[in-house]
Every structure is written in structure tokens, then in C-alpha cells.
SEMI-336056 format. One line per field, with one value per residue: residue number from 1; x, y, z of N, C-alpha, C, O, CB in turn. Coordinates in nm, 3 decimals. Atoms other than C-alpha are relative to their C-alpha. Glycine has a CB too. Example, Ala and Ser with C-alpha at 12.3 -4.5 7.8 and 13.67 -1.06 7.14 Angstrom:
n	[1,2];
n.X	[0.089,-0.082];
n.Y	[-0.119,-0.119];
n.Z	[0.000,-0.006];
ca.X	[1.230,1.367];
ca.Y	[-0.450,-0.106];
ca.Z	[0.780,0.714];
c.X	[0.090,-0.077];
c.Y	[0.120,0.109];
c.Z	[0.000,0.073];
o.X	[0.194,-0.026];
o.Y	[0.118,0.220];
o.Z	[0.066,0.090];
cb.X	[-0.099,0.041];
cb.Y	[0.003,0.046];
cb.Z	[0.125,-0.142];
***
This chain:
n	[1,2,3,4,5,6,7,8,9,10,11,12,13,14,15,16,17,18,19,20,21,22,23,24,25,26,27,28,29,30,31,32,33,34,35,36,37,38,39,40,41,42,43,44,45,46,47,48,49,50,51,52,53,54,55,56,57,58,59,60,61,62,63,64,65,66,67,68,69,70,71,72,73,74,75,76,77,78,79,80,81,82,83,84,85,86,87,88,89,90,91,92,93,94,95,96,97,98,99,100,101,102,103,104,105,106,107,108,109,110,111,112,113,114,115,116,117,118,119,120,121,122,123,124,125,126,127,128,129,130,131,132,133,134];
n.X	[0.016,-0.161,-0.043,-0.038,-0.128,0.020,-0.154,0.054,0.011,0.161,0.076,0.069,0.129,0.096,0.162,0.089,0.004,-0.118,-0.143,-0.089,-0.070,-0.085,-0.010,-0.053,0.047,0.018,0.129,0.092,0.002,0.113,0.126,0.040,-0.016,0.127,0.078,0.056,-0.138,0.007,-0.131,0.089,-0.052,-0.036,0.148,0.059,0.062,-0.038,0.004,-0.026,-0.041,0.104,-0.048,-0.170,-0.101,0.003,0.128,-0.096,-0.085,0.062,0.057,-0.099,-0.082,0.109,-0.009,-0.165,0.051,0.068,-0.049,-0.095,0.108,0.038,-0.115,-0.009,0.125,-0.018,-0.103,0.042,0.066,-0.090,-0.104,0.105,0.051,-0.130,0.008,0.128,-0.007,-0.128,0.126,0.085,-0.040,-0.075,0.145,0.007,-0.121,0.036,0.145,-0.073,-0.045,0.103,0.053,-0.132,0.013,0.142,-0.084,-0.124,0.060,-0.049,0.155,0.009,0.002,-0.135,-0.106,0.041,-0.072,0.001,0.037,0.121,0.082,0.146,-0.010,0.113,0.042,-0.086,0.067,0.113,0.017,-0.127,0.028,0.104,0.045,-0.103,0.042,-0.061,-0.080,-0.128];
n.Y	[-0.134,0.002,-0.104,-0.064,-0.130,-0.149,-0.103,-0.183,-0.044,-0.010,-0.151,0.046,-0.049,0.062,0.039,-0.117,0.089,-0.015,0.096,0.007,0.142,-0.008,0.033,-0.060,-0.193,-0.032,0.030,-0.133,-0.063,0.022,-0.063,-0.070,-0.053,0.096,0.031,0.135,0.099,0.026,0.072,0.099,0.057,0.104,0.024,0.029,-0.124,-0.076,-0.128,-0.064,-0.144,-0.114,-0.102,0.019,-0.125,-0.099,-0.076,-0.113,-0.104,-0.084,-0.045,-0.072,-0.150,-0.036,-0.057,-0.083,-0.075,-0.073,-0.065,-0.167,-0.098,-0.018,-0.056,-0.120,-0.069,-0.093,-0.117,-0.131,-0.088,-0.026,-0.102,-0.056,-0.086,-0.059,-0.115,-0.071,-0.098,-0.123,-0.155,-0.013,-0.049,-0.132,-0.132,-0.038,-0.116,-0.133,-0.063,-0.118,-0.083,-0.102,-0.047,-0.079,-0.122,-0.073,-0.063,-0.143,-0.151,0.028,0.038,0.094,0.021,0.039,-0.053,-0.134,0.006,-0.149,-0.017,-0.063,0.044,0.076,0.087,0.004,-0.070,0.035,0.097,-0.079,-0.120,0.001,0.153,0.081,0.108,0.161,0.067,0.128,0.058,-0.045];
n.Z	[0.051,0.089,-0.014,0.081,-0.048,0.082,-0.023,0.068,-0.133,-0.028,-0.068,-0.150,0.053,-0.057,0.028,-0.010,-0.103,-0.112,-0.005,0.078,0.059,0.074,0.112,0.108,0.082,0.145,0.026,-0.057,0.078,0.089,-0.061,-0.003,0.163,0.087,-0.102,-0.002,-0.052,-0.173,-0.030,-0.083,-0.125,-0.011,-0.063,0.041,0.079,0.171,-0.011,0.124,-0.047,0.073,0.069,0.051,-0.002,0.112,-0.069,-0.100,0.028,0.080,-0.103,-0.060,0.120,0.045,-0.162,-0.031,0.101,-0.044,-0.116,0.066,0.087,-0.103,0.001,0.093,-0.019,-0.143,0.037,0.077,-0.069,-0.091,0.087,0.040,-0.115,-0.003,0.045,-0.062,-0.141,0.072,0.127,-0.168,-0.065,0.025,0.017,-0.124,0.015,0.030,-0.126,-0.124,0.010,0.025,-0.115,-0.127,0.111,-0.056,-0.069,-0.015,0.026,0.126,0.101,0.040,0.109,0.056,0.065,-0.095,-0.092,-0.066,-0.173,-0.057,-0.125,0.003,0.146,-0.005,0.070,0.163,0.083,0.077,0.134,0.113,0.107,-0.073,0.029,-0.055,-0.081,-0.077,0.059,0.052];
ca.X	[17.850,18.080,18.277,18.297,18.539,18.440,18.755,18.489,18.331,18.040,17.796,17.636,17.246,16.919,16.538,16.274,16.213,16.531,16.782,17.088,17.297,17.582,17.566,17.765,17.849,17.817,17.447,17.354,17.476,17.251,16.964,16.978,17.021,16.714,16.424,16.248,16.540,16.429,16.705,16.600,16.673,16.804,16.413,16.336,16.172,16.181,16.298,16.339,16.539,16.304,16.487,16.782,17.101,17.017,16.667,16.889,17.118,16.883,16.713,16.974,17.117,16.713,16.749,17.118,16.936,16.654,16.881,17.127,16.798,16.694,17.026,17.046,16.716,16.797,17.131,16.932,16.677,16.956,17.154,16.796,16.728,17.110,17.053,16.699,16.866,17.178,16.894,16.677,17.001,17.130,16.749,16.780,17.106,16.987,16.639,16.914,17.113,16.841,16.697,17.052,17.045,16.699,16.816,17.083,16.863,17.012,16.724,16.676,16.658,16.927,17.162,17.020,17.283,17.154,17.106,16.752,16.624,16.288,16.322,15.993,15.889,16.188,16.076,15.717,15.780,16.135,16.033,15.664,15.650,15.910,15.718,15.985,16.131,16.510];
ca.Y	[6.164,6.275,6.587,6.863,7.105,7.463,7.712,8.027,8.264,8.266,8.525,8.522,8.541,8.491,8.333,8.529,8.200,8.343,8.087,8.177,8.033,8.024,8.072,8.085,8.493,8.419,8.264,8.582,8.784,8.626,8.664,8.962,9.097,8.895,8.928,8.674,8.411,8.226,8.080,7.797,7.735,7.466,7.402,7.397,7.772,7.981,8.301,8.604,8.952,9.224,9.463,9.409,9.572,9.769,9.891,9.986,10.146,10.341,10.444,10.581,10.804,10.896,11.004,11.172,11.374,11.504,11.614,11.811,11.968,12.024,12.173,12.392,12.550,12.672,12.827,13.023,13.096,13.185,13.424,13.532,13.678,13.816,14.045,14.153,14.242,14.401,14.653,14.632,14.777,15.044,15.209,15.183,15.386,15.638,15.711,15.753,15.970,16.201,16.184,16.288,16.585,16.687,16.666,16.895,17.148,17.066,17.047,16.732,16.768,16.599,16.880,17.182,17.184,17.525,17.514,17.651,17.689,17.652,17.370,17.318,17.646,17.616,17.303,17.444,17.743,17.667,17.287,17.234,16.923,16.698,16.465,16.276,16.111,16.141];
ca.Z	[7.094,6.824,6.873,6.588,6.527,6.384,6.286,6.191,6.430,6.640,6.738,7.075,6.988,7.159,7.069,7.122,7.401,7.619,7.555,7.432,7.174,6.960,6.558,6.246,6.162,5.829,5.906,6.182,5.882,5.624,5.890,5.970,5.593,5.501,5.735,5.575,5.652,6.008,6.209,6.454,6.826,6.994,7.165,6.845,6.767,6.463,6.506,6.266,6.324,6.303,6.158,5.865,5.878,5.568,5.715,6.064,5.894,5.642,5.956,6.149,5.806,5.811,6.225,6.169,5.854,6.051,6.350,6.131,5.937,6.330,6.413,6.114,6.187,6.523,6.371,6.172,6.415,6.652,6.393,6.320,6.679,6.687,6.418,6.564,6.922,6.733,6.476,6.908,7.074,6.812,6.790,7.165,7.148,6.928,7.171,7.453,7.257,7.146,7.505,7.696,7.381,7.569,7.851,7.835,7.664,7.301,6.980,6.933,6.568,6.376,6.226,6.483,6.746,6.945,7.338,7.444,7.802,7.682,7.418,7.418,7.286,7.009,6.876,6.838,6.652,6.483,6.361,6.410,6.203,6.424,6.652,6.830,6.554,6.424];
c.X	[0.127,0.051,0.026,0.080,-0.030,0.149,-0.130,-0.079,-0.098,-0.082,-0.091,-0.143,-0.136,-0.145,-0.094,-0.117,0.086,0.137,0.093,0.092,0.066,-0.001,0.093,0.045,-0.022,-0.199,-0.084,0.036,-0.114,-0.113,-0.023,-0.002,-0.129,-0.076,-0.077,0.024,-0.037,0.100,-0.093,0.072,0.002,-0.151,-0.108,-0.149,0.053,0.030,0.082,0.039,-0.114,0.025,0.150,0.112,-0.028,-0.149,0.076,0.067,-0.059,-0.095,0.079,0.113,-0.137,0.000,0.087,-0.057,-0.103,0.057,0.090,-0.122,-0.066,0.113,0.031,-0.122,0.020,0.129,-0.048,-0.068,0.089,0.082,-0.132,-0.032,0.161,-0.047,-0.105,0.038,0.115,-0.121,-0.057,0.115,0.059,-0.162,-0.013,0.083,-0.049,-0.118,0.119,0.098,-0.090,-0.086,0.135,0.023,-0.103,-0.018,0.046,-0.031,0.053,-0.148,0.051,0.004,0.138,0.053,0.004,0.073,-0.025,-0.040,-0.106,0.024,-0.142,-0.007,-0.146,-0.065,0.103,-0.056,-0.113,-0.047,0.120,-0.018,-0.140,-0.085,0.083,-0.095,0.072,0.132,0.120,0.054];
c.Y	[0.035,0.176,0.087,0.099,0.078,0.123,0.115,0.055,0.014,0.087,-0.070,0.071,-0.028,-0.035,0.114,-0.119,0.064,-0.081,0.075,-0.069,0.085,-0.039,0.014,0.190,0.004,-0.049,0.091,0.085,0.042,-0.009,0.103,0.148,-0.025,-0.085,-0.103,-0.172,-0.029,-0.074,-0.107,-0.018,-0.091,-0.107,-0.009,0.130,0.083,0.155,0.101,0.116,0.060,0.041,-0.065,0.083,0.103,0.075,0.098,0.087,0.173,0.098,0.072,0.127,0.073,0.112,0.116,0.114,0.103,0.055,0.098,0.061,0.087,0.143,0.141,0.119,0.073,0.068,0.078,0.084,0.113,0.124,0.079,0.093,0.085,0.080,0.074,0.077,0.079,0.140,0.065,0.137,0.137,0.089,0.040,0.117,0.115,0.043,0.025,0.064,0.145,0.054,0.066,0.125,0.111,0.058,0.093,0.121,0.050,-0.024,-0.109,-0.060,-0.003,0.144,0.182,-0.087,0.139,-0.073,0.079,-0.021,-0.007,-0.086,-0.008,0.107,0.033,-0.121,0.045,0.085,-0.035,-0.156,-0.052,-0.133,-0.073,-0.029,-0.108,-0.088,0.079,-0.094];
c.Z	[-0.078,0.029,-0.185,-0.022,-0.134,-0.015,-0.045,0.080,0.019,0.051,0.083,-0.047,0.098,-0.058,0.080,0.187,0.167,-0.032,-0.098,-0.042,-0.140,-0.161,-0.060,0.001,-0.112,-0.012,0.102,-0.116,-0.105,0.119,0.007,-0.108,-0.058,0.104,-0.054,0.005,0.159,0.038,0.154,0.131,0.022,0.063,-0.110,-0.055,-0.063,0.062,-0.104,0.047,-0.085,-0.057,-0.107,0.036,-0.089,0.071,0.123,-0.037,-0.106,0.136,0.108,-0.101,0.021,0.160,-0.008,-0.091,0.091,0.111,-0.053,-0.074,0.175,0.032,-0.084,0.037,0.129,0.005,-0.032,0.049,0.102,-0.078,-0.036,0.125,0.019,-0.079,0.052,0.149,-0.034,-0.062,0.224,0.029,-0.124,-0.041,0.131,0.034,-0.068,0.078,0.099,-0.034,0.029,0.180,0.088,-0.112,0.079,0.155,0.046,-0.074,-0.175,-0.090,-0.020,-0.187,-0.078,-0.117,0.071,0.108,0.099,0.128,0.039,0.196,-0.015,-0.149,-0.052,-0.098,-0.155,-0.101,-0.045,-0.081,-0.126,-0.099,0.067,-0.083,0.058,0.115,0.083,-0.105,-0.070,-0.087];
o.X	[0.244,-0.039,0.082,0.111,-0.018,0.217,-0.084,-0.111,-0.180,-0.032,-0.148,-0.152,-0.113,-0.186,-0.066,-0.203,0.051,0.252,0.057,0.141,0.028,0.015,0.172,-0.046,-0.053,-0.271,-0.207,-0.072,-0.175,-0.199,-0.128,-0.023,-0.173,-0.060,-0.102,-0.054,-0.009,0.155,-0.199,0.191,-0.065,-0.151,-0.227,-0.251,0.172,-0.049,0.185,-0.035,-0.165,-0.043,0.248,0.095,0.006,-0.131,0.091,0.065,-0.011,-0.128,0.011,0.193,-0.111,-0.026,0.062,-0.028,-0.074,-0.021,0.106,-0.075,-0.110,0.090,0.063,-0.093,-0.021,0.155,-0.012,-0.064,0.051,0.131,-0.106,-0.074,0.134,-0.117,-0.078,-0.018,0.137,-0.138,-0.023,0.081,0.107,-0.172,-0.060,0.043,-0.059,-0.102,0.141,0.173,-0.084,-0.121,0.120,0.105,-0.089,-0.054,0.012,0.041,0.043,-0.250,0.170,0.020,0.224,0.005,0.076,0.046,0.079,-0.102,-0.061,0.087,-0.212,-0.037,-0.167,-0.118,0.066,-0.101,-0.115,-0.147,0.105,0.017,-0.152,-0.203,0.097,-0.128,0.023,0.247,0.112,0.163];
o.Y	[0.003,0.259,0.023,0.173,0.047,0.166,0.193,-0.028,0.044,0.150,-0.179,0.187,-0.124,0.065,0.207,-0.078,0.051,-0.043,0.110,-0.167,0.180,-0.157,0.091,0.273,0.113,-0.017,0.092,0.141,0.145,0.041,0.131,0.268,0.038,-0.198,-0.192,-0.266,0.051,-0.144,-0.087,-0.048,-0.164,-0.229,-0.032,0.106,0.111,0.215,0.068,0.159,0.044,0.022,-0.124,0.194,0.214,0.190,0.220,0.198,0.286,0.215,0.153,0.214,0.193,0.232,0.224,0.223,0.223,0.135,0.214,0.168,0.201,0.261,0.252,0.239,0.188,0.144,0.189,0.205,0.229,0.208,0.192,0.206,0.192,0.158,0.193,0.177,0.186,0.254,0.167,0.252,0.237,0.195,0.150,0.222,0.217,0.162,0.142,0.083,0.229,0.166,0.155,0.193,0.233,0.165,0.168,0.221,0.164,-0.073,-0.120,-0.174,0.084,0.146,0.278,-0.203,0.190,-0.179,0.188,-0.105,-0.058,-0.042,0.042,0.067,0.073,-0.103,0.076,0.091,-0.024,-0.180,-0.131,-0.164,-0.179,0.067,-0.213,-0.118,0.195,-0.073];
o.Z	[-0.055,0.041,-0.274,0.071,-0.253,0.078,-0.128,0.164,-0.067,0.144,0.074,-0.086,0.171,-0.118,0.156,0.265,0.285,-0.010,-0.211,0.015,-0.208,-0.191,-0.004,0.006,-0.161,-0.106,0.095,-0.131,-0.131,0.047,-0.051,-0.085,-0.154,0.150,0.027,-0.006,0.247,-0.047,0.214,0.122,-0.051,0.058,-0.092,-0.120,-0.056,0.134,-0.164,0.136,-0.196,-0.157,-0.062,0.088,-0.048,0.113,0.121,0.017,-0.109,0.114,0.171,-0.069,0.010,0.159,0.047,-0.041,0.097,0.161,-0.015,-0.113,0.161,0.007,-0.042,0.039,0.142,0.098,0.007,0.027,0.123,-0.002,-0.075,0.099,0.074,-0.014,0.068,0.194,0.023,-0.019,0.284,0.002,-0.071,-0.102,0.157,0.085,-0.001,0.102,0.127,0.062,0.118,0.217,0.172,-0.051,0.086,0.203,0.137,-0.076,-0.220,-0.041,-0.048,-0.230,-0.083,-0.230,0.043,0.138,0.140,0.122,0.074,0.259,0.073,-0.260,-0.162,-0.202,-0.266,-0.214,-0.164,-0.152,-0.248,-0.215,0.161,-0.071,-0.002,0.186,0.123,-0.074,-0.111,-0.141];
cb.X	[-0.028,-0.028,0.130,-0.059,0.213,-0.137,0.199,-0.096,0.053,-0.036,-0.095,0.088,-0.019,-0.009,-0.043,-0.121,0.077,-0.056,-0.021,0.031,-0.140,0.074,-0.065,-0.115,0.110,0.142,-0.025,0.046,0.080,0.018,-0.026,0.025,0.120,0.070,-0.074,-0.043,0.181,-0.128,0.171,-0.023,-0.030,0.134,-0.044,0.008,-0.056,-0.176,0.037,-0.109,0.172,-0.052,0.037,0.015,0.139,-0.010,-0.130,0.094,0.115,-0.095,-0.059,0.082,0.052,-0.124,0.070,0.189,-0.072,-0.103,0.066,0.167,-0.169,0.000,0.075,-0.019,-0.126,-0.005,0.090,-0.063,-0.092,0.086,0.111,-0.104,-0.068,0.128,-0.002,-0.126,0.027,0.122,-0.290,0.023,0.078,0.149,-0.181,0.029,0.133,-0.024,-0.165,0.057,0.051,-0.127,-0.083,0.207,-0.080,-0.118,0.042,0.158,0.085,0.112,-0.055,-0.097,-0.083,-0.027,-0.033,-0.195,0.133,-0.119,0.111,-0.160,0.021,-0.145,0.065,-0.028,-0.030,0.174,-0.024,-0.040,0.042,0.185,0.154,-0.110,-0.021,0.207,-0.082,-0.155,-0.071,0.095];
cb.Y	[0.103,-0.042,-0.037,0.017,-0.061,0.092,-0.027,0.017,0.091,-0.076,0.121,0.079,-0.074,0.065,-0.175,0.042,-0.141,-0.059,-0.180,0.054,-0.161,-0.056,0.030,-0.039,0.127,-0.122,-0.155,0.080,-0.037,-0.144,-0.016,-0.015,-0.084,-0.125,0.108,0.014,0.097,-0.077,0.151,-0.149,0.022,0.021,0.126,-0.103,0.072,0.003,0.015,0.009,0.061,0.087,0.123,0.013,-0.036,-0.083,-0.133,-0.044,-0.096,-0.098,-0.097,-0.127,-0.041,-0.140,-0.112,-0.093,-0.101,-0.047,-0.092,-0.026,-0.136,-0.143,-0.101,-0.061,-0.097,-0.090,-0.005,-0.015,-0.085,-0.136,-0.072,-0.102,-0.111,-0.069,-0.004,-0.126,-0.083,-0.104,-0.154,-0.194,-0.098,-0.014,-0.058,-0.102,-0.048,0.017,-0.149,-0.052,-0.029,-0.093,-0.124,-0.125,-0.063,-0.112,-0.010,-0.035,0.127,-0.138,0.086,-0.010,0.079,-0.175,-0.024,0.058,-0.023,0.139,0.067,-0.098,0.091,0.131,-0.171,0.006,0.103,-0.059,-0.117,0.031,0.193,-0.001,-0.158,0.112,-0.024,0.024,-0.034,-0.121,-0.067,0.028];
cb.Z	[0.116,-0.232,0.101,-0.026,0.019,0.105,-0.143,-0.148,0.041,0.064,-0.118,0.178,-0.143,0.095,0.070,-0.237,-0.076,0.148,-0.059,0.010,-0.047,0.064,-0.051,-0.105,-0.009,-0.119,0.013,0.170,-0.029,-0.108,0.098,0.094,-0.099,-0.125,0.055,-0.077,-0.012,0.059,0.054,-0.075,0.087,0.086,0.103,0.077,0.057,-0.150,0.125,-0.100,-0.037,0.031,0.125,-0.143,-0.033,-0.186,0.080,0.073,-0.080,-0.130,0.045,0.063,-0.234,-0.041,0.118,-0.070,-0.120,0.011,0.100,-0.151,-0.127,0.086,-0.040,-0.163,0.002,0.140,-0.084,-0.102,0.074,0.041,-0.156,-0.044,0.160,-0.031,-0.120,0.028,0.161,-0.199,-0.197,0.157,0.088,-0.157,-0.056,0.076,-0.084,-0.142,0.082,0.130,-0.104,-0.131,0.074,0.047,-0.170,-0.011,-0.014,-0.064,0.144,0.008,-0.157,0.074,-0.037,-0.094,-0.188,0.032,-0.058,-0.066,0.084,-0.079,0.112,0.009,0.019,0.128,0.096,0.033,0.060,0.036,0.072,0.105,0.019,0.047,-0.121,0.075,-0.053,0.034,-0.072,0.101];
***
């Protein structure tokens, strides 16, 4: 048996058999660049990487793309419900102004500041188009 001597480096690979085994990197390179390139085991079967590097890699910019388009979308939704409970809480605030106004026996009508004990009958005669709203 003759001994050979390799100086270039080898990549640890396996058959689609199980066995593993030691190639070239410059010939797992060109395999798995160029799926239609079969590389052969030592038993003597053909085997072909599924996938190239350029396919993996186009596929993983294609993954990273739809997760920041993912990402973005739930910022917006997210800044989208922020302004909706910001507008929520300052209409809330003005209803419990206007109600602690009523309260305390104050007209509710924005720029009438008078004190009734029967508000009720003020509002009806002194503003009988306000229904609540301010």
C-alpha cells in the first residue's frame, strides 16, 4: 500500500449511506456550489448536496427579509394602538371632568361657570340644545 501525503484541508462529510468521510474543501466547495456535481463514497455511492450555498444563503436573506417586514408591522401596529389609548384616555378625562363639574352642581356647558342647586332645571331652560356633549 503506498502512502500519500495531502498538505490542503479536509472537510468532515457524510453519504446519504451513513459513513463518514474525509474530502478535499476545495471539492465540498465545488459540490455544494453546484448541485448537479455528485461526489462519491468510499462504498461506492453517489451523493449530491441538496441545497447550494448560494440557494442557502438566498434563502436565509429571503427568511431575515420577511422577519424584519414582520417586525416592522407590529411597530406600527403597536404605535398604532398607543395613539388610540392616548385620543381613549384624554376623552376619558374630559367625561370625568365634565362629570365631577355635575357633580358639584357647576353647568356643564363649556364657558358657563354658574353653580345651580337644581342643574337640571338650568340646563333645560338656559341651554336646551346641549345633550351631554362638550
Amino acid at each position: 500500500m503506498a502512502t500519500m501525503t495531502y498538505t490542503g484541508r479536509l472537510v468532515v462529510t457524510s453519504c446519504w449511506c451513513g459513513i463518514h468521510m474525509a474530502i478535499p474543501e476545495d471539492l465540498h466547495l465545488f459540490a455544494t456550489r453546484h448541485k448537479d456535481k455528485a461526489v462519491w463514497c468510499p462504498l461506492g455511492h453517489k451523493f449530491i448536496y441538496s441545497n447550494t450555498t448560494e440557494e442557502e444563503l438566498a434563502e436565509a436573506e429571503r427568511l431575515l427579509a420577511a422577519e424584519q417586514k414582520r417586525r416592522k408591522a407590529i411597530a406600527e401596529l403597536l404605535a398604532q394602538e398607543e395613539r388610540s389609548h392616548a385620543a381613549t384616555r384624554g376623552h376619558v378625562t374630559r367625561k370625568r371632568k365634565q362629570l365631577e363639574k355635575v357633580v358639584a352642581g357647576v353647568c356643564p356647558v363649556d364657558g358657563c361657570k354658574r353653580h345651580f342647586k337644581d342643574l337640571r332645571q338650568h340646563i333645560a331652560t338656559k341651554h336646551p340644545d346641549y345633550h351631554g356633549q362638550s
